[in-house]
N, C-alpha and C positions, 0 to 999 in steps of 0.2 A: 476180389469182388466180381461174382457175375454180370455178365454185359450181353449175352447172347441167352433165347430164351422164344418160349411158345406166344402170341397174344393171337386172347381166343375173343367174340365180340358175338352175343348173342343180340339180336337185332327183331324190335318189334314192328314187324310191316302194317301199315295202314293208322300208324300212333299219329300222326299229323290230323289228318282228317277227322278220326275219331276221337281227338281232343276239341280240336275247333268246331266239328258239329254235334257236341254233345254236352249234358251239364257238368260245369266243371266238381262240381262233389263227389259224384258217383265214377265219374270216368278215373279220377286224383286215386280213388280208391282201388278199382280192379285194376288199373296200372300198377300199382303198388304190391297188390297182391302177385302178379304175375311175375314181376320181378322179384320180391321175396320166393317166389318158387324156384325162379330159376338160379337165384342161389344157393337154394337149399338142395339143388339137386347135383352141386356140384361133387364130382366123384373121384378125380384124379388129381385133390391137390390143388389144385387153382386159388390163384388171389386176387382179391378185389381192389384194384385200383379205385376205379370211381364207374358211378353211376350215372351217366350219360342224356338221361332224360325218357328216352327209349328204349336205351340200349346201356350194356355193362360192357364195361373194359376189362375181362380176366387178364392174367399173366401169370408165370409160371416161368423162371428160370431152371436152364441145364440142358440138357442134350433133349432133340425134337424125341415128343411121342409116336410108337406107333399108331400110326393112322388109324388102324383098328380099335383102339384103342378110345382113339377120339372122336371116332363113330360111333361108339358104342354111349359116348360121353352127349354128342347130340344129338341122339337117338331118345335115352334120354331125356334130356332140355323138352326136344321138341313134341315126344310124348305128353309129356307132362304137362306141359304147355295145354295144349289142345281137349285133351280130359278135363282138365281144370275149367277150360271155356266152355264144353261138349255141358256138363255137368250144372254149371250156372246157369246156361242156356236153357238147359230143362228145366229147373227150380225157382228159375226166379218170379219175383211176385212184382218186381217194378218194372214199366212200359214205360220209360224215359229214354230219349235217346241214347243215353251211355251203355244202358243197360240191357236195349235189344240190340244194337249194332258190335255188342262186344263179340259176337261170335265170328264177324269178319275179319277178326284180328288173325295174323299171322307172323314166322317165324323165320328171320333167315339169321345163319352164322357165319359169320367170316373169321380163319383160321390162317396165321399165318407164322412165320419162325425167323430169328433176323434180331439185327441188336439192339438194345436200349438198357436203357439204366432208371433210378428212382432216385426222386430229390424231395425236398422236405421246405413247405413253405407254412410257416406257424404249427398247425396242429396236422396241415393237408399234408399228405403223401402223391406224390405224381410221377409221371414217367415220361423219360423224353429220349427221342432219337428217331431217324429217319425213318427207321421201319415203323413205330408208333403213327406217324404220319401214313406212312404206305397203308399199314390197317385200318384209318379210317378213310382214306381217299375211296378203298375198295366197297366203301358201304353203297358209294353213288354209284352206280355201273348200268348196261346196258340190257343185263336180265332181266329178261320181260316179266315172267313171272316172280312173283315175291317169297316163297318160299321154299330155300334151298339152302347146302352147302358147300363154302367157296374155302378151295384149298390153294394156298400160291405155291410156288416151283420149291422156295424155301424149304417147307414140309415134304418135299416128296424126291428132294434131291437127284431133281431129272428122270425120276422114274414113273412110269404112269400110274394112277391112283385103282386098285382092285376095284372087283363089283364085290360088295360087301351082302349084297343082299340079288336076288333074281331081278328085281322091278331096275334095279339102279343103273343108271345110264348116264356117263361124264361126259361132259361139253368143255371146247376148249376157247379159250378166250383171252382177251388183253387190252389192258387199259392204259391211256396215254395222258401222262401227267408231264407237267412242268420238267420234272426231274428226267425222263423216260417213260420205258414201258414197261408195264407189271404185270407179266402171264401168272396167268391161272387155271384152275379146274374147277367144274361147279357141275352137281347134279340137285336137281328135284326133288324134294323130299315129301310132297302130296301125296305120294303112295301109304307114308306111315302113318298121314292125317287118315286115308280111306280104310285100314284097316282097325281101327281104334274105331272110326265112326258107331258101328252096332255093336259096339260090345254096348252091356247093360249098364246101366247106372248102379255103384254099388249101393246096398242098400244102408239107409238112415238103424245106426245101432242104438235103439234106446232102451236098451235092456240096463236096467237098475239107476233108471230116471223117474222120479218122483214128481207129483205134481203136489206145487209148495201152497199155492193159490192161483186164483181164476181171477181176473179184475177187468171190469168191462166200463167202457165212456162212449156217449156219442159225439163226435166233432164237428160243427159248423162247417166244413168245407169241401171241397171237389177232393175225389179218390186220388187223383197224381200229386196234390200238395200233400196228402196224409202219408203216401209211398213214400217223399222225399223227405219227411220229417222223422219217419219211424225208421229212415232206410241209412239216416243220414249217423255217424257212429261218433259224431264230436259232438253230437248233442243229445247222447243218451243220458249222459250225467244230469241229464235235466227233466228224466221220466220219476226220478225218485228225490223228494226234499232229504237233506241231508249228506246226499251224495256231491264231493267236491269234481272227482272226475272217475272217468272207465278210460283202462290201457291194456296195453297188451292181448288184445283181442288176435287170437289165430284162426282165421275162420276160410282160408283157402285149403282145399278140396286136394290131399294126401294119397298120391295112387300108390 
C-alpha cells in the first residue's frame, strides 16, 4: 500500500467574509458552483478526499509530478475559476449581496508531497498523517496577497522552482509550527487573472432553441424579493403545480 503521495488544496480567498456578509442562498449556490468546477477541471488524476467548506483536499498517490505539469493543472483551476466569476459578473440580474460581491473572490493553491495514508470511518473516506497536517497549517501563512501558488521543498527536492511563464516571479519563505519549520515557494498568480480579464464573453448559443410559451404575472412586491424568489433553485419546483422537485441543474459557465 502507498503511503507517500501529491496533496494538492485549491483554496477560496475571501469565502469567510463573503459568506457572513451575504445572503446565505445565493452565496450556498455559487460556492457550490465554483467548487463543482474546480473539480471538474481536474486533469492529472487527482482524488477527492473531502470538501473542506472553501476549499478541496486533492491527493494523488506515487512518485511527485512534474512541476510543470502541476502548473499547468493550476493554470487551469485558476483560469477557470475566474472566467466563470468574470462571466456571472456580467450577466447577472440579482443585486444582493452574494451576487455582486462574488467577483472579489479569489484563488490560492497549496501543493505539497510527503506521507500519509486513507482510513475508512462508516461510509467516510479520510487521510491522515503529518504531512496532511503540514498541508493545511500552509493554508494560514504570512502572504499578503491572496492569490497565489505555494509549492514546499517536498515537491521540488531542493531544487529551485522554473519561471514557467515570463510574468512569474518566486518568493521564498517559511513557516513556524509546533512541529518546526516548513519552507516553501510561492508565486503570484494575478497576472493570469489580468490576462483573461478582456477577453470577450463567449456568446449565449441558442441556435435550435424554441419558444414553447410566453407566460406573464404581476407580483405584489419590491424587485430584490422577486430576484431572490425566481433566483432561488430549491424553490423552482414550485413555479409549476404538479411538479414534485428540479435537480440536476448544471448551469456554471464551461470555458
Amino acid at each position: 500500500m502507498e503511503t507517500k503521495g501529491l496533496l494538492f488544496i485549491p483554496d477560496i480567498s475571501g469565502f469567510t467574509r463573503f459568506v457572513t456578509e451575504s445572503e446565505i442562498n445565493h452565496s450556498r449556490m455559487i460556492i457550490q458552483e465554483l467548487l463543482e468546477l474546480l473539480i471538474n477541471a481536474n486533469q492529472i488524476g487527482l482524488e477527492v478526499s473531502e470538501i473542506e467548506g472553501d476549499a478541496i483536499l486533492f491527493y494523488k498517490f506515487g512518485e511527485p509530478p512534474e512541476l510543470e505539469v502541476l502548473y499547468k493543472q493550476v493554470e487551469k483551476m485558476f483560469c477557470l475559476f475566474h472566467k466563470s466569476l468574470m462571466s456571472y459578473d456580467r450577466r447577472k440580474y440579482c443585486q444582493c449581496n452574494a451576487c455582486t460581491s462574488a467577483a472579489n473572490l479569489s484563488l490560492k493553491v497549496i501543493t505539497h508531497y510527503g506521507e500519509f495514508t486513507g482510513y475508512n470511518v462508516k461510509n467516510f473516506s479520510k487521510l491522515i498523517g503529518k504531512d496532511v497536517i503540514v498541508a493545511h497549517q500552509l493554508l494560514k501563512n504570512d502572504i499578503k496577497q491572496h492569490e497565489y501558488w505555494l509549492v514546499t521543498n517536498g515537491l521540488l527536492q531542493n531544487n529551485t522552482p522554473a519561471d514557467f511563464k515570463e510574468w512569474m516571479n518566486w518568493n521564498d519563505s517559511m513557516k513556524q509550527t509546533e512541529t518546526g519549520e516548513i519552507y516553501f515557494h510561492y508565486t503570484q498568480l494575478s497576472q493570469l487573472k489580468n490576462e483573461i480579464a478582456d477577453d470577450p464573453l463567449p456568446p449565449l448559443n441558442l441556435s435550435g432553441k424554441k419558444k414553447i410559451c410566453t407566460v406573464s404575472k404581476t407580483y405584489e412586491t419590491d424587485i430584490i424579493t422577486l430576484f431572490h424568489a425566481s433566483g432561488a433553485f430549491e424553490y423552482r419546483h414550485l413555479w409549476w403545480d404538479g411538479v414534485k422537485k428540479v435537480e440536476g441543474l448544471q448551469h456554471f459557465y464551461r470555458g
